[in-house]
N, C-alpha and C positions, 0 to 999 in steps of 0.2 A: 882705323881698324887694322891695316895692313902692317903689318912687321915682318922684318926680313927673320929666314930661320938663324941664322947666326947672329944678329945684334941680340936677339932675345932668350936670356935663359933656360934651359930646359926647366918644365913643372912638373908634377908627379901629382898624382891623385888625393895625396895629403897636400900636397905644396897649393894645391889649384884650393884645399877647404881651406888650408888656414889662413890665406890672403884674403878670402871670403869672395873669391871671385864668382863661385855659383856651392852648392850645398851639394854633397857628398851624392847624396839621393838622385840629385839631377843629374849629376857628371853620372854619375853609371846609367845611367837609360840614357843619354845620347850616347855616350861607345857603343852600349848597345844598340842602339839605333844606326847606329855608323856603320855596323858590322865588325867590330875589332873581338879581338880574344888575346887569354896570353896562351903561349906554349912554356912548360920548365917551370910553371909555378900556379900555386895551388887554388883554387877558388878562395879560399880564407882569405889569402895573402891580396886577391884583386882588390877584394871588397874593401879590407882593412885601408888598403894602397902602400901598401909594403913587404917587403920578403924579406926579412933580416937583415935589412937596411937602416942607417943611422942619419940621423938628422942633426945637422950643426945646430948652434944657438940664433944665429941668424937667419935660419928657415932655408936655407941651400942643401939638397942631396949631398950624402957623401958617396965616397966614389960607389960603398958598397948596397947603395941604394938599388935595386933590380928589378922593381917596378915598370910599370905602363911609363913612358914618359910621353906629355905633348908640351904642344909651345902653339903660342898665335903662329900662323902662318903669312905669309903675303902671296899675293897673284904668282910674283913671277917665280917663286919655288913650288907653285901648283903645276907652273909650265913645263918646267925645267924637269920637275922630280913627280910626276904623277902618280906614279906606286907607291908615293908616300905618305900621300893624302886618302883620307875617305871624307863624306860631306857627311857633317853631323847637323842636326837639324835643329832648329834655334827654337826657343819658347818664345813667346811673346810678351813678356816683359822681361826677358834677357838681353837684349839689343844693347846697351850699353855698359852690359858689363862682360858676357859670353861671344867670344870671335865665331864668327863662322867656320871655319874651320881649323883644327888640328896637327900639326906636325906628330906623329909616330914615332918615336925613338927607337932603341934597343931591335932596328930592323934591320933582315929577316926573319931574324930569332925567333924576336916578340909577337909577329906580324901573321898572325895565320887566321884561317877560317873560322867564322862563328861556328860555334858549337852548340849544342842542347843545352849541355850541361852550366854551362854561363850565362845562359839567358834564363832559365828556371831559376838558377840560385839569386839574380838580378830581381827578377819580376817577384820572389818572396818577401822583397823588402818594399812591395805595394800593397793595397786595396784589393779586394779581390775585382772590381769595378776597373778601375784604372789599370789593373793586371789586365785584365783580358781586353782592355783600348788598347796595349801599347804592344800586345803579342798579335791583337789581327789589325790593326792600321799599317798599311805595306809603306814604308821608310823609304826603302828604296829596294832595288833588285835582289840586293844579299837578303835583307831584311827578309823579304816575300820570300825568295826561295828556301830559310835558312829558319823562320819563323814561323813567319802566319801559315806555311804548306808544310810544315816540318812537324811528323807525326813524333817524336821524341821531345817534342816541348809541350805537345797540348794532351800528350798522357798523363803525364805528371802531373799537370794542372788541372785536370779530371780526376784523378784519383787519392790528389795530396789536399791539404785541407784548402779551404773548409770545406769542401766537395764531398770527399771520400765515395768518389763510384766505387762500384767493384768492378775489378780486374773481370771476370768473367761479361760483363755488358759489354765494356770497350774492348774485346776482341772483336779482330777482323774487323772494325771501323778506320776510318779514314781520318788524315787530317780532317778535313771538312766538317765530317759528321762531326766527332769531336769537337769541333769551334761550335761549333751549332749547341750542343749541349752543353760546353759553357756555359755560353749566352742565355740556353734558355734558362737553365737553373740561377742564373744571376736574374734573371727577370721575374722566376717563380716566387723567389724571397726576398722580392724590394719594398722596402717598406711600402709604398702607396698600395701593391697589389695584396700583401697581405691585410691591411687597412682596413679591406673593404672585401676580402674573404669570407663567405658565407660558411657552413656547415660542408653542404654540399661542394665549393669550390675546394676546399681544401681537402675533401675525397677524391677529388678529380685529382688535385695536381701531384698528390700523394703517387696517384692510379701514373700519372703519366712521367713521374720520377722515381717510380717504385724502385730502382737501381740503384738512388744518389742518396745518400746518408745524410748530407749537410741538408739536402730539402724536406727529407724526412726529418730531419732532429727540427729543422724550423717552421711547417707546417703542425707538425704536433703538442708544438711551447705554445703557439697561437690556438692553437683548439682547445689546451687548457685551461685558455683565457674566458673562447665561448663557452667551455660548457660551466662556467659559475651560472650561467642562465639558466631557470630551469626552464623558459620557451627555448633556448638553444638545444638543451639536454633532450628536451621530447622531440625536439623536432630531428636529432640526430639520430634516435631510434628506429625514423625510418629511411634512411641513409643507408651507402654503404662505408662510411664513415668507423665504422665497427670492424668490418673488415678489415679496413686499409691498419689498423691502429693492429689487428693479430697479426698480419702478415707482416708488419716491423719488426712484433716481437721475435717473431721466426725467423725472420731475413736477417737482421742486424742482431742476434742472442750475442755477439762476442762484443758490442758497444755498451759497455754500462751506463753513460749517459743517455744516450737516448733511449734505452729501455727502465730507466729512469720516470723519464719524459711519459713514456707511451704506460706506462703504468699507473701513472698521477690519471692520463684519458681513461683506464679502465675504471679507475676508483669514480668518477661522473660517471661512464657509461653504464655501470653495472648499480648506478644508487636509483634508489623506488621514485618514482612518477606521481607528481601529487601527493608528495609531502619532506618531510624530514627525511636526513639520512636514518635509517635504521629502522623504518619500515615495513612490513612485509611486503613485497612483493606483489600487486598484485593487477596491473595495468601494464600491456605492452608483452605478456608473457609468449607470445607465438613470433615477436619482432625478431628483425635482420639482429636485432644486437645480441638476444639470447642466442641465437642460434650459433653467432660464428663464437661465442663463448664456449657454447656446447658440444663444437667443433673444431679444439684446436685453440681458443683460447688458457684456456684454465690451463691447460699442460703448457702451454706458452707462458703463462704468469710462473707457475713451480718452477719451470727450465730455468728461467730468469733470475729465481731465488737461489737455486744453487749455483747455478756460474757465474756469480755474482757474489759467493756467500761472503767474502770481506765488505763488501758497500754496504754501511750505514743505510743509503738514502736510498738503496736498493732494497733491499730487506723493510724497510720502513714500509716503501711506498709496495709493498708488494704481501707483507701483511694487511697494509691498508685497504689494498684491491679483493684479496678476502673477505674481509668484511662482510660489502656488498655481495660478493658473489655466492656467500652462502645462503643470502636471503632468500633466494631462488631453488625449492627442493631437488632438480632435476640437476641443477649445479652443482648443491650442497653433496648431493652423493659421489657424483663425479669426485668435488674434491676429496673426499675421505675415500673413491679407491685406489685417487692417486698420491695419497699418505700426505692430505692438505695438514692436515694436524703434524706430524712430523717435521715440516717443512719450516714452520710456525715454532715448534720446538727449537729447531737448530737454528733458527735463527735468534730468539732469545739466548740461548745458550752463549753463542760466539758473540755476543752484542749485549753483556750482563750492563755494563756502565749507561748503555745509551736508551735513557729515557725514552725516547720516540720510537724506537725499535720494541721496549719492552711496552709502552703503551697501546701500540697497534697490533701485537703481537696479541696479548689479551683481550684487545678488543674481538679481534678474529677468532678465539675462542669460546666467547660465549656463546656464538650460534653453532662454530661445528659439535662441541660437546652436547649438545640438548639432542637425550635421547627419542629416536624416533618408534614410539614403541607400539601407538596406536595403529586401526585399521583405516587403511587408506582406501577411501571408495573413490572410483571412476568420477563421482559429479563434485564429493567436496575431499579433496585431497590435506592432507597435512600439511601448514606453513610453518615451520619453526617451530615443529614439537606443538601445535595447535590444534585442534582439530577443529576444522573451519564446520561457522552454529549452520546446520538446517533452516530456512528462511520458516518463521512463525508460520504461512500459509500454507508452504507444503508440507508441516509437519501434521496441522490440522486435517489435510486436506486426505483422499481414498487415493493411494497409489493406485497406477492401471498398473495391470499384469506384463510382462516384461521377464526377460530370460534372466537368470539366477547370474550376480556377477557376483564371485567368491571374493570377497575381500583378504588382501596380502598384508603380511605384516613385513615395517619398513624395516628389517634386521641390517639390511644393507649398511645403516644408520646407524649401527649400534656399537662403537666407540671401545676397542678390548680392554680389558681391566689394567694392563702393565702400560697400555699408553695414558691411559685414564689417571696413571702414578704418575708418571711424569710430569702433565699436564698439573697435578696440586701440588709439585715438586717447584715448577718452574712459576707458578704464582706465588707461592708463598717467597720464592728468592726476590721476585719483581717485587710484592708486598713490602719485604722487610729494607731492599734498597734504596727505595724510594717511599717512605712511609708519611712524606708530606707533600705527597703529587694527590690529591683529592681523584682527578680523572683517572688515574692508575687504580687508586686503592677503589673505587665504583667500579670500574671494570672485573679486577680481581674478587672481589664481594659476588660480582653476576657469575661469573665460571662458576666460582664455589655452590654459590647457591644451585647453576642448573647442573653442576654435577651429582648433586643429595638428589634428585628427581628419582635416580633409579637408587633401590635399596640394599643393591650387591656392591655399593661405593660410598657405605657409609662406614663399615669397617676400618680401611684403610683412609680415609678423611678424618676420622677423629684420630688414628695412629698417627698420622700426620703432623693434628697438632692447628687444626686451621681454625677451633676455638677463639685460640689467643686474639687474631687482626681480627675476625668477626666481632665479635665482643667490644673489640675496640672502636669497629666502624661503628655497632650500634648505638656503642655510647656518645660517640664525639664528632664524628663527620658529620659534616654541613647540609647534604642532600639529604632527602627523606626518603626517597625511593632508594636509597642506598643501604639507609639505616633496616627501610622494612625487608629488603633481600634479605640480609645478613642475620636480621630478626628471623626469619621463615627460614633461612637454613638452620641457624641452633634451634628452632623446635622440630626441625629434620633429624637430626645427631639427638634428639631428647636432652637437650642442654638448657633448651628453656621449654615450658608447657604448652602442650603443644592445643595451637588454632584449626580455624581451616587454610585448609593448604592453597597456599599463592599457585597461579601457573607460569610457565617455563618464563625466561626475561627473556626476549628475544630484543636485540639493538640494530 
């Protein structure tokens, strides 16, 4: 194993891969483990193992090679020359091909203190796993002091991927602390732990990472797994699971993916209980999950759509989340007076080509547009433009006397005539771009239809021109509930003779 430092070659960090004597990978985390750095040249040049250095045809540095150099060493130039070694630490199935230690070239020049900055850029070409083994296992003295206690290595690696803490948490924390939160968020998203993550576990860990972005973007991917369940779905209603998924959208609003993610959660969290999507609403209506909608959700969901307005999958999944969230009346108004229709608008608008944008976009229409015109009493409130039936017995039955509750009407609901244009503006664009999307042109047919509901919007509906695709859904699309919306709007427009009238299509 032993060679003297002058019988043997000087090698360089290329010279040591291409003999195959150990793999690029491994040689930089034992230097690094050694404690070595260079001085005069650039972290690029480390890694690469070159600085504008040339390499003969026979694999020898030429003179303008300026790299790390090492060589096997022997004992007795460890004796002799001690500042010129550091002990580099062997893997164990390196023994016969890796010396124990190193000879340093290009010293004192080359030969200086580890730095941060070389050990981060080192440790980015690991695992995040094996990153955080090889920054807190103490090497040796330099190592410990210069590493595993060195508050300039374990920032970075807190706050650069896949972590992404925020800067405001990791103030005023320590090395230590810092290692510690590593660790834990390496153990919060390992696969076995997530495996076997419940509803409620992944509220917790959400609760106890609420700072780290990589734990939040991957306890959220996993929750949109549970809630295809719909025992997950019910059972996360009574969670605070609903929380933690608004408080992402608030905390992390400048990640498009992960509000991405937490948007796809709202789209379960916010779908009806005991049955199909598109539902009324009408089980769970006082739960943790309405509320934190009602509170900082839904403006959490719009925030989303506009500082995001280029993302496809953001606009998509955030139209999508509308949907359900209209189904819910106390929500439904919330969004129309935070201009949920507008929002819905500009996003079809910027996103004409992309089919799933203009599809969820219309879907999320058909509920906010359905006027709310009837009286809403205290015991059976309005779903969806509905006015939910009086139970047969107490219609029968002698009211007792009881204080006079004046009933209001829902105007709050009531949709302006110039957004109302828009809105048959931008279906008829979706209609005619996609004229062989069947689930587009069913969507488009429902807006239309619950827009003829009120009579101040049939004016501007026939100006329009929304004849033409109605007439054509009636005739030829494939669904029947499609056919008869489109049928019951032209006897709205007096285009066909008119029946008795359908009620509102609520999805």
């Amino acid at each position: 194993m032993g060679m003297t430092a002058s019988s043997a070659a000087p090698l360089t960090v290329n010279r040591l891969v291409r003999r195959k004597h150990v793999s690029k990978h491994r040689l930089l985390r034992q230097l690094v483990g050694g404690g070595l750095a260079v001085k005069g040249a650039s972290m690029a040049n480390v890694v690469s193992g070159s600085e504008g250095g040339a390499t003969s045809s026979d694999g020898s540095a030429s003179e303008t090679d300026s790299c790390i150099e090492v060589e096997p060493a022997s004992a007795a130039a460890r004796r002799y020359q001690p500042s010129t070694f550091r002990w580099i630490r062997r893997l164990p199935d390196d023994d016969e091909i890796v010396p124990a230690y190193y000879a340093v070239r290009n010293a004192p020049d080359a030969l200086v203190e580890l730095n941060a900055e070389l050990v981060v850029l080192v440790l980015s070409f690991l695992g995040p796993g094996e990153r955080h083994a090889t920054a807190a296992t103490s090497l040796c003295w330099a190592h410990r002091e210069r590493v595993r206690e060195n508050l300039n290595v374990w920032l970075p690696l807190c706050t650069g991927p896949p972590w992404y803490a925020r800067l405001a948490a990791t103030r005023g924390k320590c090395a230590r602390e810092l290692r510690r939160l590593h660790r834990g968020s390496l153990e919060a998203v390992a696969k076995k732990t997530l495996a076997a993550a419940e509803v409620q576990d992944l509220a917790d860990t959400m609760l106890a990472f609420r700072d780290v972005a990589g734990v939040q973007r991957a306890c959220l991917d996993h929750l949109v797994q549970l809630l295809h369940s719909e025992t997950k779905r019910q059972l996360a209603l009574g969670t605070s699971v609903t929380n933690r998924v608004v408080d992402a959208l608030h905390k992390y609003a400048y990640d498009a993916d992960l509000q991405s993610i937490a948007l796809h959660c709202v789209v379960f969290l916010a779908r009806p209980i005991g049955g199909a999507e598109g539902m009324i609403y009408q089980k769970g209506m006082t739960s943790t999950g309405l509320d934190a909608f009602l509170h900082g959700g839904i403006s959490a969901v719009l925030h989303a759509m506009v500082a995001h307005a280029t993302r496809e999958d953001v606009q998509a999944m955030g139209c999508w989340s509308l949907v359900n969230l209209a189904l819910n009346r106390q929500q439904k108004l919330q969004l129309l007076a935070l201009d949920g229709i507008g929002r819905v608008l500009d996003a079809m608008t910027r996103h004409p080509a992309a089919l799933e944008v203009q599809f969820r976009g219309l879907f999320a229409l058909i509920n906010l547009v359905i006027p709310e015109v009837a009286p809403v009493s205290p015991l059976f409130p309005i779903l969806n433009g509905v006015q939910a039936h009086r139970p047969h017995h107490l219609a029968n039955a002698t009211a007792s006397p009881r204080p006079h509750v004046p009933h209001r009407r829902a105007s709050l609901g009531v949709v302006d005539e110039s957004t109302n244009q828009r809105v048959v503006a931008a279906v008829l664009d979706a209609m005619t771009a996609f004229p062989e999307s069947e689930k587009l042109v069913r969507c488009g047919c429902l807006v239309l239809h619950n827009l003829s509901l009120r009579e101040s919007n049939i004016p501007f509906l026939l100006s329009a021109g929304v004849s033409t695709p109605l007439l054509r859904a009636a005739n030829t699309h494939a669904d029947y509930d499609v056919k008869r919306s489109a049928q019951s709007t032209l006897r709205r427009l007096r285009i066909l003779p008119p029946q008795d009238q359908d009620p509102a299509f609520a999805v």
